[in-house]
C-alpha positions as CSV (number, residue, x, y, z in Angstrom):
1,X,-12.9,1.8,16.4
2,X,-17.0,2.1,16.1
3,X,-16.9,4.2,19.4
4,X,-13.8,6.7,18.2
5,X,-15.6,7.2,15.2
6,X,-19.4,7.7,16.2
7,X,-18.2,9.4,19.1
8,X,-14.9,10.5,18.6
9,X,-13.6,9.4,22.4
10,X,-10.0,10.2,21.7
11,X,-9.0,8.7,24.9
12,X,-10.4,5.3,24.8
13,X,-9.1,4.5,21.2
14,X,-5.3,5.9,22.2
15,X,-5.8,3.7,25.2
16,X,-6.7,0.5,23.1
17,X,-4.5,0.9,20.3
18,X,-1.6,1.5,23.3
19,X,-3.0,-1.9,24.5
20,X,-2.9,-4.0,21.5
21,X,1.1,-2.9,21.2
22,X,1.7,-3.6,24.7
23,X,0.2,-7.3,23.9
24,X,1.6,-8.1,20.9
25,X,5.3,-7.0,21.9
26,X,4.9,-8.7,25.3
27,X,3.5,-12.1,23.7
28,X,6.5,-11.8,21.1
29,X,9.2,-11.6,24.0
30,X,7.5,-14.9,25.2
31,X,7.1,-16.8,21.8
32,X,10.9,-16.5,20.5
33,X,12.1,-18.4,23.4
34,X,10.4,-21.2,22.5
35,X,10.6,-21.4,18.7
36,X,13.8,-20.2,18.0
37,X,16.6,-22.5,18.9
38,X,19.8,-20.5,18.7
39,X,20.6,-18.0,21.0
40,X,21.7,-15.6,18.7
41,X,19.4,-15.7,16.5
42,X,16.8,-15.5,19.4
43,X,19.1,-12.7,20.2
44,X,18.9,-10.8,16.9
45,X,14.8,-11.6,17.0
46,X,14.4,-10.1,20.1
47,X,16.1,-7.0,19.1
48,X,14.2,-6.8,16.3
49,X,10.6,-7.2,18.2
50,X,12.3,-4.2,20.4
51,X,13.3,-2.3,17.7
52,X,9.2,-2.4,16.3
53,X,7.8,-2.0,20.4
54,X,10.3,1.6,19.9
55,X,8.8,2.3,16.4
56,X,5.1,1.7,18.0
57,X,5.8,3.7,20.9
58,X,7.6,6.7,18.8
59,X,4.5,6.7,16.3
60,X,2.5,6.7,19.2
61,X,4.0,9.3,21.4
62,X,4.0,11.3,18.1
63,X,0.5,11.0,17.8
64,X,-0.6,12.0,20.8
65,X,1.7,15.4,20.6
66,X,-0.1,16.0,17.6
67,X,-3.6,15.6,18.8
68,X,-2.8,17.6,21.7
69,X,-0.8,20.3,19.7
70,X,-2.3,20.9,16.4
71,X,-2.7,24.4,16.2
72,X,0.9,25.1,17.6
73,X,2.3,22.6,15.1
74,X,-0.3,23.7,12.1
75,X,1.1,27.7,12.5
76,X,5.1,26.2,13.0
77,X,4.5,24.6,9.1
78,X,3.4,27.3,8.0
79,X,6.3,29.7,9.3
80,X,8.7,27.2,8.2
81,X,7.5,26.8,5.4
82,X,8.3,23.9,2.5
83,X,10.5,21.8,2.7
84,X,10.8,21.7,6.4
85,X,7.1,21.7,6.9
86,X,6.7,18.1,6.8
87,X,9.0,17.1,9.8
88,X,5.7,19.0,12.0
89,X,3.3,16.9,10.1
90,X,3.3,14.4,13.7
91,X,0.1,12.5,12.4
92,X,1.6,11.8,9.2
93,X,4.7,10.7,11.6
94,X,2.6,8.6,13.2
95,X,1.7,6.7,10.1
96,X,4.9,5.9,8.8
97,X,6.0,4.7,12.4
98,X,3.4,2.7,13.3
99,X,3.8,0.8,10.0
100,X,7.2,-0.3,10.3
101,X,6.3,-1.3,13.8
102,X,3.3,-3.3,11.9
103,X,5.3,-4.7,9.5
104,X,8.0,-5.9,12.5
105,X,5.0,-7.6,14.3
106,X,3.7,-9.6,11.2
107,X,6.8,-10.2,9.7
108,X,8.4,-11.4,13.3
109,X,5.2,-13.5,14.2
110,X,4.9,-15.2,10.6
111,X,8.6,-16.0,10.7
112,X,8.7,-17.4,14.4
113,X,4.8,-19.3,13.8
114,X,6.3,-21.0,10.8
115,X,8.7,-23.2,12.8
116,X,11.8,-22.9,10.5
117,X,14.0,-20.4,12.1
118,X,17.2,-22.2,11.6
119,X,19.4,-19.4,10.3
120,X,19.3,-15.5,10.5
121,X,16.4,-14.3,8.6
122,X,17.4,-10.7,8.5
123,X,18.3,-10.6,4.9
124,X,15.1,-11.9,4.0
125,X,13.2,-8.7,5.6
126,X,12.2,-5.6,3.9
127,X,13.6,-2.0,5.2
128,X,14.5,-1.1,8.0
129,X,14.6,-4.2,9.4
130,X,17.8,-5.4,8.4
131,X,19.8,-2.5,8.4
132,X,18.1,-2.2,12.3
133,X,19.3,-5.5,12.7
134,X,22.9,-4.9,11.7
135,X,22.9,-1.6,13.5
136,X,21.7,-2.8,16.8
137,X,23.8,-5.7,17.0
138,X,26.4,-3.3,16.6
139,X,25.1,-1.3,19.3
140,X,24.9,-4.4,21.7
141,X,27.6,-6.7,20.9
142,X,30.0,-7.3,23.7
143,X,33.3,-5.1,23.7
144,X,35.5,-7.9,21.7
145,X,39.2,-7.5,22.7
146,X,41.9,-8.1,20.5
């Protein structure tokens, strides 16, 4: 962070920060296996970690268009105009992206860390997480005949 800021080296902070996600979503995948005993519940975890490795990697992606393509997306706000202005505003994108994939990583790791995941904890998360849940369970559910 010292280095981005004193001499603003765009490349090696994207490049770390890119890292850190990579680490913490790969270390995740490895973790629930062995502290979650149910296999849908590991299941439903692991979807979740996914689910914040795609909000990461959106907010990332995002942010990187918008470092690249400020100008362009600068003059398309202003020729829009309000109140389609904001969906251009990529950095501020980034922000709200790379949160919920924060708050997925904390939230996942306390919960799996703590040892008591004996029953689906996606009613005890804030947004998005269990609607994410509910709809990617949906999403990836085996075809049930009747």
């Amino acid at each position: 962070m010292v280095t981005h800021m004193v001499m603003d080296e765009f490349l090696l902070h994207a490049t770390t920060f890119g890292l850190a996600v990579y680490l913490i979503a790969t270390r995740m995948l490895k973790i629930i296996p062995t502290q979650v005993p149910d296999p849908t519940i590991r299941r439903t975890l692991r979807n979740l970690t996914l689910f914040g490795c795609f909000c990461f990697g959106f907010g990332y992606f995002v942010w990187l268009i918008d470092d690249l393509a400020c100008g362009l997306l600068t003059q398309t706000r202003h020729v829009v105009g309000v109140p389609l202005a904001f969906l251009f505003e990529l950095h501020g994108w980034w922000h709200i992206f790379t949160a919920i994939g924060g708050y997925v990583a904390v939230a996942l790791v306390d919960l799996i860390t703590s040892g008591e995941v004996h029953e689906d904890p996606t009613g005890d998360f804030a947004w998005p997480l269990g609607p994410a849940a509910k709809l990617i369970e949906k999403l990836t559910a085996p075809n049930k005949k009747d």
